[in-house]
SEFIBA-434157 format. One record per residue (C-alpha): residue number from 0; x, y, z. Coordinates in nm, 2 decimals. Example, Ala and Ser with C-alpha at 12.3 -4.5 7.8 and 13.67 -1.06 7.14 Angstrom:
<recs>
   seq     east    north       up
     0     1.23    -0.45     0.78
     1     1.37    -0.11     0.71
</recs>
This chain:
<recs>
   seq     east    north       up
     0    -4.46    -7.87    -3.19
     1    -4.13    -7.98    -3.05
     2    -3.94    -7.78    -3.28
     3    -4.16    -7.43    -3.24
     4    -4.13    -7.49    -2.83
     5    -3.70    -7.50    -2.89
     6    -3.77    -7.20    -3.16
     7    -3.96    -7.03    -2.87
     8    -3.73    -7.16    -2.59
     9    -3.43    -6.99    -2.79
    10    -3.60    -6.67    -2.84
    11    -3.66    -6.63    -2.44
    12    -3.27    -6.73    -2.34
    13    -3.16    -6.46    -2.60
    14    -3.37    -6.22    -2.42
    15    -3.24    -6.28    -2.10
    16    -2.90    -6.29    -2.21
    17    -2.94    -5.91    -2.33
    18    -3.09    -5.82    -2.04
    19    -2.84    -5.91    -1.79
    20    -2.60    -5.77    -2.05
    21    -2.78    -5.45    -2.03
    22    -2.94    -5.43    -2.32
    23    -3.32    -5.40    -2.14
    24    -3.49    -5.26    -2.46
    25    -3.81    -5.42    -2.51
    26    -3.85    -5.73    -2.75
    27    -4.06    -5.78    -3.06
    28    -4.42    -5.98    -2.98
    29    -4.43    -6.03    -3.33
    30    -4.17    -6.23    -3.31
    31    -4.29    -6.47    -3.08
    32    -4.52    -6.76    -3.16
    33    -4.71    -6.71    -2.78
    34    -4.72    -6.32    -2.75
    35    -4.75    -6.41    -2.34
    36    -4.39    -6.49    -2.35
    37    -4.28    -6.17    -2.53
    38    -4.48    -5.96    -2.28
    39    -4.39    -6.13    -1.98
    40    -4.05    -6.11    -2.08
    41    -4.14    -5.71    -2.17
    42    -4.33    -5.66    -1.81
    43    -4.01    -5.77    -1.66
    44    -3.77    -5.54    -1.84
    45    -4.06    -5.25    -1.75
    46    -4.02    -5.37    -1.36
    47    -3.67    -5.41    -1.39
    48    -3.63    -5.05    -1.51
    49    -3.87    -4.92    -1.29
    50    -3.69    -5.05    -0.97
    51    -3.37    -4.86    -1.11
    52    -3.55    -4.54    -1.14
    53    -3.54    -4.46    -0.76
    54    -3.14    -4.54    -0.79
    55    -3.11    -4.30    -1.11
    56    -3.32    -3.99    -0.88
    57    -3.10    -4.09    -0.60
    58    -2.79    -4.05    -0.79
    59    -2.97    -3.74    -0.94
    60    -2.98    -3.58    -0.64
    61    -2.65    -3.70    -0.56
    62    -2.51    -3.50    -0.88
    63    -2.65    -3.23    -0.78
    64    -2.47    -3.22    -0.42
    65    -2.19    -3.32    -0.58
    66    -2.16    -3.06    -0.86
    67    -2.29    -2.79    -0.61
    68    -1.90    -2.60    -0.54
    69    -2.07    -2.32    -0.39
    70    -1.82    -2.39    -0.07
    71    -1.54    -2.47    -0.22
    72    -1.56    -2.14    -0.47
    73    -1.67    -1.93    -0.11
    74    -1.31    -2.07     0.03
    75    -1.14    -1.96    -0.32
    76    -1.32    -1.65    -0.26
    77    -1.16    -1.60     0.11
    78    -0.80    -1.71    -0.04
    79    -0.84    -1.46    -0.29
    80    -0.91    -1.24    -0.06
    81    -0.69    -1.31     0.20
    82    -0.46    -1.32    -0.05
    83    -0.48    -0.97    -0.18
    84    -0.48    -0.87     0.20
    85    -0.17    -1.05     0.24
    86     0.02    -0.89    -0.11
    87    -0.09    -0.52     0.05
    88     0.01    -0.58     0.41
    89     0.33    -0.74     0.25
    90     0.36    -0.40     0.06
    91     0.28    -0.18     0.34
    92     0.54    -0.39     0.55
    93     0.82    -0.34     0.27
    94     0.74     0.04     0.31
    95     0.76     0.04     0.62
    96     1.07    -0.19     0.69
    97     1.24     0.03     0.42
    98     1.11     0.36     0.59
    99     1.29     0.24     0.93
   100     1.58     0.18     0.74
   101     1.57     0.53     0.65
   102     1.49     0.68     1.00
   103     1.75     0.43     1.12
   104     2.03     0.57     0.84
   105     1.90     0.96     0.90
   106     1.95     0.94     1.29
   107     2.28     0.76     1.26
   108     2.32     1.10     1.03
   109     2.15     1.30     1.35
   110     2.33     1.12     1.59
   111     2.71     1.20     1.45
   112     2.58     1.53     1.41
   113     2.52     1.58     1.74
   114     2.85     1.42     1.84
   115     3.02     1.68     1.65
   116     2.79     1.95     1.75
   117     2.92     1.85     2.11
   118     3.27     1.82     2.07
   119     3.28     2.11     1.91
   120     3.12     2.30     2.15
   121     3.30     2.16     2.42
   122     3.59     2.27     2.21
   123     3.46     2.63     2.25
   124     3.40     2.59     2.60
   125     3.72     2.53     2.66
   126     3.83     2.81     2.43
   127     3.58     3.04     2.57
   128     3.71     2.94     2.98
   129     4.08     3.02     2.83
   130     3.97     3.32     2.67
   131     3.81     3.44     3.02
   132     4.13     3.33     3.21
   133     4.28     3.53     2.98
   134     4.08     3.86     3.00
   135     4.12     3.80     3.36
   136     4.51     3.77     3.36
   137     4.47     4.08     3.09
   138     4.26     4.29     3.37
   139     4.53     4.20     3.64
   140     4.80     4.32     3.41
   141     4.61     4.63     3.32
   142     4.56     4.66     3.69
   143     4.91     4.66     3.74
   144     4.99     4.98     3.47
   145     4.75     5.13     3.59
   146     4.92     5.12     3.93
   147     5.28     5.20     3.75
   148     5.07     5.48     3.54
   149     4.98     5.62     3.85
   150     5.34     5.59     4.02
   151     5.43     5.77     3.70
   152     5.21     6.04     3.71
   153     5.32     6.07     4.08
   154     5.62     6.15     3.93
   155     5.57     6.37     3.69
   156     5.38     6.60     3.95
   157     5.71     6.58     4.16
   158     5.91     6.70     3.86
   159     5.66     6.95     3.77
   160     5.73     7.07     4.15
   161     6.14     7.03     4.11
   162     6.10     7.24     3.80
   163     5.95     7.47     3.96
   164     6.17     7.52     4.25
   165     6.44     7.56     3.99
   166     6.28     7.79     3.80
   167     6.21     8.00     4.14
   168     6.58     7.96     4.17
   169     6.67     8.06     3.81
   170     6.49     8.37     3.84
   171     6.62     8.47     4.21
   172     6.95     8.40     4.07
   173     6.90     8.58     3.79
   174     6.77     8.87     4.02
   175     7.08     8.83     4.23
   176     7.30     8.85     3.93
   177     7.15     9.15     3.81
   178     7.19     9.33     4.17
   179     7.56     9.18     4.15
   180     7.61     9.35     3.82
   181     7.48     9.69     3.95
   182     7.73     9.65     4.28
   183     8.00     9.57     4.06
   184     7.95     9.88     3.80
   185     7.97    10.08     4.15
   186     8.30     9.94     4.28
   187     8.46    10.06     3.97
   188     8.81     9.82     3.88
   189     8.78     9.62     4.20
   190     8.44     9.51     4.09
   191     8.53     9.44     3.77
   192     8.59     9.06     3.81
   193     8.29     9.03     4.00
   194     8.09     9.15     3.74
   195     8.22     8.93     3.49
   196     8.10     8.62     3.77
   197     7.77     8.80     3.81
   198     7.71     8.82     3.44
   199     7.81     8.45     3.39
   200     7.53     8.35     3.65
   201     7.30     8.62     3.52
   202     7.32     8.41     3.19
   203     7.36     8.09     3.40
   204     7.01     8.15     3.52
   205     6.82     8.26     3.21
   206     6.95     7.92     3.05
   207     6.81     7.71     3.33
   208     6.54     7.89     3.31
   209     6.46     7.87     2.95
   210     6.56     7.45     3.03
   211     6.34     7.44     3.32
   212     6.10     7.57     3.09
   213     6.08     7.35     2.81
   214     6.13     7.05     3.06
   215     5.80     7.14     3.19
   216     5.62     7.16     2.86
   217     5.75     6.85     2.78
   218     5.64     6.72     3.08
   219     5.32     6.86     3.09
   220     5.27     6.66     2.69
   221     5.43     6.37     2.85
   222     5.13     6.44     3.21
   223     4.85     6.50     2.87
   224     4.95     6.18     2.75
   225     4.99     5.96     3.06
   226     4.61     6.07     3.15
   227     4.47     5.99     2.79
   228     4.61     5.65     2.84
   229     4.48     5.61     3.16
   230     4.19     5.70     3.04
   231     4.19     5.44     2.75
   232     4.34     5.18     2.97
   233     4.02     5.27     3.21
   234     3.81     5.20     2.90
   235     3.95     4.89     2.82
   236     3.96     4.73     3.13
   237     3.62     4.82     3.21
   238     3.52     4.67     2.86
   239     3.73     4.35     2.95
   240     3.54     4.29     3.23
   241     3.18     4.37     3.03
   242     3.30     4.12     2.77
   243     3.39     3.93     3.00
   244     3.07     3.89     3.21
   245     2.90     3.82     2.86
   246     3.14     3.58     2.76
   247     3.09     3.42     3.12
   248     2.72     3.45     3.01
   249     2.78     3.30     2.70
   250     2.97     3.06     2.87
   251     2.69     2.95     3.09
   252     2.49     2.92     2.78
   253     2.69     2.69     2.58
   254     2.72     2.45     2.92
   255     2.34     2.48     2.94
   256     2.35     2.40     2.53
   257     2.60     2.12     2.63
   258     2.39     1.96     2.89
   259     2.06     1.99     2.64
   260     2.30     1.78     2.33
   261     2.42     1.53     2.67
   262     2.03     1.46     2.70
   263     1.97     1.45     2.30
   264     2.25     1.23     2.28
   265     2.08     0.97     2.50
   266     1.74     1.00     2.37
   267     1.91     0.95     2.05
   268     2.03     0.63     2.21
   269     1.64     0.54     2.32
   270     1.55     0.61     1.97
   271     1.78     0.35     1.83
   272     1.70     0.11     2.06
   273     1.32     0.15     1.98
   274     1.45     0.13     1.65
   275     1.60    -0.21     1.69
   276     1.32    -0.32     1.88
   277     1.06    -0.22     1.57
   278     1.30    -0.36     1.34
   279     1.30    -0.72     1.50
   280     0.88    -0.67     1.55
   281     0.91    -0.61     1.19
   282     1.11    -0.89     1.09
   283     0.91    -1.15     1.28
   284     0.61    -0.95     1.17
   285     0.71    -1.05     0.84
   286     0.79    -1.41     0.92
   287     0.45    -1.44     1.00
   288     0.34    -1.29     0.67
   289     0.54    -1.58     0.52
   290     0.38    -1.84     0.76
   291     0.03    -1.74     0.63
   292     0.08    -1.72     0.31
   293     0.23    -2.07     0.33
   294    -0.10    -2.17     0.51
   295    -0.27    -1.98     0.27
   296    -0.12    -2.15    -0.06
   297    -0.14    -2.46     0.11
   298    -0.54    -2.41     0.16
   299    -0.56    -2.33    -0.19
   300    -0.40    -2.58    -0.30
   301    -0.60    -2.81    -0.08
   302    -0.92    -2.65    -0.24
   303    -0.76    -2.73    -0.57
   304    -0.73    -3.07    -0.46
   305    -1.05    -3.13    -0.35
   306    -1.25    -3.00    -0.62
   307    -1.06    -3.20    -0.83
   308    -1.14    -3.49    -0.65
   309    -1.50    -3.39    -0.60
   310    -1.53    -3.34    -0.97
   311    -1.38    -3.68    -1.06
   312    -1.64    -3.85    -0.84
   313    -1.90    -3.65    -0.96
   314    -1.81    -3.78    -1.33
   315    -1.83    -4.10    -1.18
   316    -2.14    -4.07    -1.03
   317    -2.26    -3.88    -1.36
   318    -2.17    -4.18    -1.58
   319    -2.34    -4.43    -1.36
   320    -2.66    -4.24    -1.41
   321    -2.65    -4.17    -1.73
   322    -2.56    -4.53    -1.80
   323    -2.89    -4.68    -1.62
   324    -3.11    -4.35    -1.76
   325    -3.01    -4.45    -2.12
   326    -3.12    -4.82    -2.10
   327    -3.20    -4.95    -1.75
   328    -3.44    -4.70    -1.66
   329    -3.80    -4.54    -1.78
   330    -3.84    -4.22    -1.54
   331    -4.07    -4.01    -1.66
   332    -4.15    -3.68    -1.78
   333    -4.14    -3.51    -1.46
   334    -3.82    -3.73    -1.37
   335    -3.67    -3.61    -1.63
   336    -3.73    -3.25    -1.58
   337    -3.56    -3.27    -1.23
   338    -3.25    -3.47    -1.43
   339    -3.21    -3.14    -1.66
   340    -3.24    -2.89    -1.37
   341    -2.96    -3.11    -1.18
   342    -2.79    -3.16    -1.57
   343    -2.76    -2.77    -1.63
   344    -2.68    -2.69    -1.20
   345    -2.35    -2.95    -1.25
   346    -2.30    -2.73    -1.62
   347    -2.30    -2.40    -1.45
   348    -2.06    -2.51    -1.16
   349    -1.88    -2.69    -1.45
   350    -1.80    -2.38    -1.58
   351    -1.64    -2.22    -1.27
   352    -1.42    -2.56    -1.28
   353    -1.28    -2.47    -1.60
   354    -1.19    -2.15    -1.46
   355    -0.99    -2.26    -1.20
   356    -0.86    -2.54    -1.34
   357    -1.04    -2.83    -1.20
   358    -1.09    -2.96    -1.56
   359    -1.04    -2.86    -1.87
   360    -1.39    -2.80    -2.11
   361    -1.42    -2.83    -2.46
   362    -1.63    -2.57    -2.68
   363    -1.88    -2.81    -2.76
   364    -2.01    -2.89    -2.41
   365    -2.07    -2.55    -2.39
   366    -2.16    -2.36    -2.70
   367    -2.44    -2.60    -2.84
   368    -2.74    -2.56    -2.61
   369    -2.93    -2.83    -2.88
   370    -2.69    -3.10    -2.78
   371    -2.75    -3.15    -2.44
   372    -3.02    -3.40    -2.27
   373    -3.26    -3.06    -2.19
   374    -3.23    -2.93    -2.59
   375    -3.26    -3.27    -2.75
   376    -3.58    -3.31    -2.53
   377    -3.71    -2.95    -2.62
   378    -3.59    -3.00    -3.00
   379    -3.81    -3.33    -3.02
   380    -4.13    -3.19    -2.78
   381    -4.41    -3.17    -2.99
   382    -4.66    -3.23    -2.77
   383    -4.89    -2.86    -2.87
   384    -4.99    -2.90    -2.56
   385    -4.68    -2.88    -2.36
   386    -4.48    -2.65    -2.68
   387    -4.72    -2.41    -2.63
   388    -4.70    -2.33    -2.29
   389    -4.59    -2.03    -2.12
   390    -4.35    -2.29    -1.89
   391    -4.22    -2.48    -2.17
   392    -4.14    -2.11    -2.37
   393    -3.97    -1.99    -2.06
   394    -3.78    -2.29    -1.99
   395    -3.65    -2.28    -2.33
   396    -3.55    -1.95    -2.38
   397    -3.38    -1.97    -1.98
   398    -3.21    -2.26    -2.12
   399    -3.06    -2.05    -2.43
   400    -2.92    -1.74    -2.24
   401    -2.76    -2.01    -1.97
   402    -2.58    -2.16    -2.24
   403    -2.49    -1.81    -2.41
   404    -2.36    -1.70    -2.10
   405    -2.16    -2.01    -2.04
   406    -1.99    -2.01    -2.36
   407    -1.90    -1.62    -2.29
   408    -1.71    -1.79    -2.00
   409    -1.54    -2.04    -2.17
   410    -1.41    -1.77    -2.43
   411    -1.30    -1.55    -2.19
   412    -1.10    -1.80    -2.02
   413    -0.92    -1.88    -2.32
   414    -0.84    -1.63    -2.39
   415    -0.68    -1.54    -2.02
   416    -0.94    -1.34    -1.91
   417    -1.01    -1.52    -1.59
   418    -1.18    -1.23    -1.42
   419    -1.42    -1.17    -1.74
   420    -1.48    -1.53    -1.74
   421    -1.59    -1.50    -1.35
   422    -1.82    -1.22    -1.45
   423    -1.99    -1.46    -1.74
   424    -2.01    -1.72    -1.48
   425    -2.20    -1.54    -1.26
   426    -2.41    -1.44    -1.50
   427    -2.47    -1.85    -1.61
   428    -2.48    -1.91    -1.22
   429    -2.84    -1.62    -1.24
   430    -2.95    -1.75    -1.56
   431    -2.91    -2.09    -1.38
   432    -3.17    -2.00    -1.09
   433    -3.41    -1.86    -1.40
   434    -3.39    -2.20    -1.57
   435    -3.46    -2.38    -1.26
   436    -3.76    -2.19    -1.15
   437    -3.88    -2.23    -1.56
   438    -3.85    -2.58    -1.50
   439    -4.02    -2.59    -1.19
   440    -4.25    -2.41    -1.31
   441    -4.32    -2.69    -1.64
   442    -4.35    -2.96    -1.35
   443    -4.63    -2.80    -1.15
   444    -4.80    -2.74    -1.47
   445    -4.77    -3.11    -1.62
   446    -4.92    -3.21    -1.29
   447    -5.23    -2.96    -1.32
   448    -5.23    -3.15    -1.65
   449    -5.26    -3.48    -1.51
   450    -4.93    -3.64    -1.51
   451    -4.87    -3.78    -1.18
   452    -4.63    -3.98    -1.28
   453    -4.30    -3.90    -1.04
   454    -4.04    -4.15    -0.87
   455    -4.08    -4.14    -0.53
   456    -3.72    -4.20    -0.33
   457    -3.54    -4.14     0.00
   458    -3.33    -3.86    -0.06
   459    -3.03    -3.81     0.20
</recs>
């Protein structure tokens, strides 16, 4: 009896020992010579597991908090998109810094033009002013022939009248010589010599006759020609002062032209200092650009941070409960159902992790939907009652597509695609919501079926 109580007594301390090593699987009653100490020992494993369940639902709905990056992928978003902003305002700022350099370089062009334009207008100005002064010095001196031509044809008239006179005096010698002739012929010898005298001045006035003559043709050609270029000088001097008064028109033109360049000139000057002023608004414009995409990287790479950190203590967390739901626990059915719909909500988000790098998945925590807590569960349901279901088909198939969608995901990203793998996530994040109402859905109707059996904890 002694030696079956020590047999017994061995039995019990081994239990215990596995216990507090974890190891709370029930023990063998057969095993035991009093089946009261098996089962108490048994009861108290059951209690023991039962008080952890409330810890494994808290962590449960801890996990789910936890793998729920719905925020931090809404900030990603905003980064992304602030981002984007940022690349096309930086664009649009590049275009228009170089497009002020190019207004900047054409009225530098417009602006040497102008002081060109000017000078050489000026320059014509001035030549234009000579050029008056020097129609005007023209006129005077046209003036003054004029006055000479005048003078001259003064002249003329008075040796038109002194040849006239002399031809008067020609042919009243020439009559006197021919009356001296006739006297002479009468007075026979005596008169002789006297006729030779009256025959010299007979012929003595027929030359200065025929001279006086020809001097006045030639000066009436010589009278012709003074008046034609009176005439033309007339002309000219009244077509020096018409040019003239247009040129002093003209004149007044180019000075009002000149005054209008003056005023360009210093708008020019305005320009370029709006220019300089837009160009320093654009510079510190584009400081500012740098600023915030500093602040913006630095965000992101907070977010980055964060969700790495938020996804190492949701491992954490994930490994606690899974440790006490594997052999310190005995949640139930219904439990359980709530552990795969917080299970697949961490997978989904899991996904969108690898895709922006907060871990690094592997195929086969992806592409095997059999594998996983949820499809070993459905796998080894076979329970008619529950397999047959409408619930338990829906959650089943709802579990499927989440995982086909999920490994679309991971293929896309890699193979680089990150924006096809966004697509396939949030096609896993909508198949998500399906499997979640599915299993909802399988709760409700365990209950209807009498299974009442939930853990009951404070959730925060």
């Amino acid at each position: 009896m002694k030696i079956l109580f020590f047999s017994e007594h061995r039995k019990l301390m081994k239990a215990i020992d596995l216990i507090l090593s974890g190891d709370a699987d029930k023990i063998d009653v057969s095993e035991f010579h009093n089946h009261v100490y098996a089962e108490k020992i048994n009861k108290l494993i059951e209690h023991s597991k039962s008080l952890n369940n409330s810890t494994v639902m808290r962590l449960n709905s801890a996990m789910g908090a936890l793998g729920d990056n719905t925020l931090i992928k809404q900030t990603f978003d905003q980064v992304g998109i602030q981002s984007g902003l940022l690349s096309e305002m930086q664009e649009n700022h590049q275009n228009m810094d170089a497009s002020i350099g190019d207004i900047s370089d054409n009225m530098s062009n417009i602006r040497d033009n102008t002081k060109n334009l000017l000078m050489y207008s000026e320059q014509v100005v001035d030549t234009m002013s000579g050029n008056i002064h020097d129609v005007q010095q023209s006129t005077i001196k046209l003036a003054e022939i004029d006055r000479d031509l005048q003078e001259f044809r003064q002249n003329i008239a008075t040796i038109h009248k002194i040849v006239d006179s002399v031809q008067n005096i020609a042919r009243e010698s020439n009559i006197l010589a021919l009356n001296a002739s006739i006297e002479a012929g009468r007075s026979g010898e005596a008169g002789k010599g006297f006729g030779v005298l009256a025959d010299n001045m007979r012929a003595l006035a027929m030359d200065v006759q025929k001279s006086s003559e020809e001097i006045g043709q030639y000066v009436k050609q010589i009278a012709t020609t003074v008046d034609s270029i009176a005439t033309s000088m007339n002309d000219t001097t009244q077509l020096l002062i018409d040019e003239n008064e247009k040129t002093g028109n003209s004149l007044e033109e180019m000075n009002r032209m000149n005054s209008q360049l003056n005023d360009v000139e210093e708008r020019l000057d305005s320009v370029f200092t709006a220019i300089d002023l837009q160009t320093r608004s654009t510079h510190n414009f584009a400081n500012q650009m740098h600023e915030l995409f500093q602040s913006n990287q630095a965000l992101s790479d907070d977010c980055l941070a964060l969700g790495k950190h938020m996804f190492k203590i949701g491992r954490y967390n994930d490994k606690t409960r899974s440790d006490l739901l594997k052999k310190n626990s005995n949640v139930s059915t219904r439990d359980r159902l709530s552990i795969f719909e917080v299970d697949h909500y961490v997978l989904t988000w899991r996904i969108y992790n690898n895709i922006v790098g907060f871990e690094q998945l592997k195929a086969s925590q992806v592409n095997d939907p059999s594998g996983c807590k949820l499809g070993k569960w459905i796998e080894s349901h076979i329970n008619s009652k529950i397999a047959d279901t409408e619930e338990f088909i829906a959650v089943k198939n709802a579990h499927a597509q989440l995982h086909t969608y999920a490994t679309d995901s991971f293929i896309a990203k890699s193979n680089g695609n990150d924006q096809l793998a966004l697509a396939a996530f949030d096609k896993t994040l909508n198949s998500y919501y399906v499997l979640q109402t599915s299993l909802r859905a399988l709760n409700d109707r365990l209950k209807k079926m009498g299974d009442d059996i939930i853990t009951e904890y404070v959730a925060f």
